[in-house]
N, C-alpha and C positions, 0 to 999 in steps of 0.2 A: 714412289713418285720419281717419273725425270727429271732430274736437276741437272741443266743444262751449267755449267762454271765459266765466266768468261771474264779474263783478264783485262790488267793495266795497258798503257801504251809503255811504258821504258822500261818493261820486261825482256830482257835475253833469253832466260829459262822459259820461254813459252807459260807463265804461269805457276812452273814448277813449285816456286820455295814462296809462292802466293796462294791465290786461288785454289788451285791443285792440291795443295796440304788437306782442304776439306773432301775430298775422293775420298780414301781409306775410313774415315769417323761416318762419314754417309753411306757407306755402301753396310758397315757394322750394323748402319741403325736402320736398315732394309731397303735402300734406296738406290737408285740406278743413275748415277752420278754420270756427266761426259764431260770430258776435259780436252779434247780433240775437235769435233764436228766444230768448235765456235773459235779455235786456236786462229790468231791471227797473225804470230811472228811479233816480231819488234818493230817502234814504229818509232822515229824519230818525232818531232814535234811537228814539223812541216806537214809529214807524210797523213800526222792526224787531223790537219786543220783544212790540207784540199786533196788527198789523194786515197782516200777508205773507203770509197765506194765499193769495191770487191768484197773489204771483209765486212764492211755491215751484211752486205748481202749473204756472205758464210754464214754472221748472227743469225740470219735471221732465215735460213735455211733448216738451224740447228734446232732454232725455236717451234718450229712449225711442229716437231715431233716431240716436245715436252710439254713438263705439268708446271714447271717453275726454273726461274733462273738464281742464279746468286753470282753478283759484277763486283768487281773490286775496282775505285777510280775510275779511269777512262771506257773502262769496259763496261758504267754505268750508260755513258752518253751514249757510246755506238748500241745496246741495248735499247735505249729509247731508241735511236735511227730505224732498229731491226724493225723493234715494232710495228712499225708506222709500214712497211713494207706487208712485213706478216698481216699486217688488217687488208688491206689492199687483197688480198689471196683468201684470208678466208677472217671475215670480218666477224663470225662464233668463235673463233679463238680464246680462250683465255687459262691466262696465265700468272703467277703470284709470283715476286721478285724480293730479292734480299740482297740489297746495297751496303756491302762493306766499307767504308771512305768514300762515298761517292766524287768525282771532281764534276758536278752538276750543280746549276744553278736550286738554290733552296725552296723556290718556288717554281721547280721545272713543273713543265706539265705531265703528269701522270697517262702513257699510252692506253690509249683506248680498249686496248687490251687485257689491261693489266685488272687483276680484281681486286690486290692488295698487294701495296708497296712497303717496306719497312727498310729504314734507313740507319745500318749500326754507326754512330757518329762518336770521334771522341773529342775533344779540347784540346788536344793535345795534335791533331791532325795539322803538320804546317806545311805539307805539301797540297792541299787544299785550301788552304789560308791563301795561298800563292795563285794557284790556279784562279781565283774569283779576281784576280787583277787583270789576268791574261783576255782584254775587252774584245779581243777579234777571234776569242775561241766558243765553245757551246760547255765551257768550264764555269765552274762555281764552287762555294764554301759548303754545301751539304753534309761534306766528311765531316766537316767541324761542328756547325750551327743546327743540323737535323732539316725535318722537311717543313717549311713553311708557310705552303700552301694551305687553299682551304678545301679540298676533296680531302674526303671522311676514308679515300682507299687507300690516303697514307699517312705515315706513324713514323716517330724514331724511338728508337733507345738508344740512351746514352749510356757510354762505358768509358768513365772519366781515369779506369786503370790500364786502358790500351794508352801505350805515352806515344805512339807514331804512328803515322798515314798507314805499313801494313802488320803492324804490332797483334791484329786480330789473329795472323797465321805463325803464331808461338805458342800458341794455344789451340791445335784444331779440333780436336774430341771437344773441346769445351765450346766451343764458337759452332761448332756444325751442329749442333743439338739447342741451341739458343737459335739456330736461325729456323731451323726445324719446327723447335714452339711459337716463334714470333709469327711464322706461316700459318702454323693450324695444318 
């Protein structure tokens, strides 16, 4: 499978000691992981609120040639943005996503693309906690609270032993094989 990896916004490492840790446990478990075609750089908080237009459009360039994504935080949101472009171009598209911490709204809408959403959430998430206060961003609690929508294309699992927003990537063999099965 393509598994497209796309990072946070207040990333330096491009994703590195994030999203990127699941490359290696993905490519083990026969899978064609990319970690580059979706790399967006670092974005300060401004840059994510009016100036991303270019790297949605990178998302969702990257997305046009995979089977599935997996977004950590902000790279949830710009990931919904992508989509919404990718249908516009080819409206058969579909693709199955794996949201680490999302910083999305808990009852964001599910892209029309997408055929299943799963959302890893833990309690302990408080830079999501944060983000659902930020009223003039496209942020939300998801990380935290899971998906609360009512489309049946999305689910969470809670993992109440992740104690922080990227706590999932201290664990990559174990976390990229969970996202693996919550896929199908």
């Amino acid at each position: 499978m393509n598994i497209v990896l796309i990072h946070g916004f207040n990333v330096r490492d491009g994703g590195k000691g994030t999203i990127d840790t699941l490359e290696q446990p993905l490519i083990l478990l026969g899978h064609d992981p990319d970690k580059d075609r979706a790399d967006y750089g670092w974005h300060w908080l401004f840059k994510v609120r009016f100036n991303h237009k270019k790297d949605v459009q990178r998302i969702a360039n990257a997305l046009l040639w995979s089977d599935a994504a997996f977004t950590h935080s902000n790279g949830a949101n710009y990931f919904n943005q992508a989509c919404r472009i990718v249908y516009k171009h080819d409206p058969e598209k579909k693709l199955k996503v794996v949201h680490f911490s999302p910083a999305i709204d808990n009852d964001a809408e599910i892209p029309k693309i997408v055929t299943h959403m799963v959302i890893f959430a833990t309690p302990h998430d408080s830079a999501v906690k944060w983000a659902d206060k930020l009223w003039f961003h496209k942020w939300g609690n998801a990380g935290r609270v899971g998906y609360a929508g009512s489309d049946n294309r999305g689910s969470t699992v809670f993992f109440p032993t992740v104690l922080e927003h990227s706590g999932w990537f201290e664990k990559p063999d174990f976390f990229a094989g969970e996202a693996m099965e919550a896929i199908g």
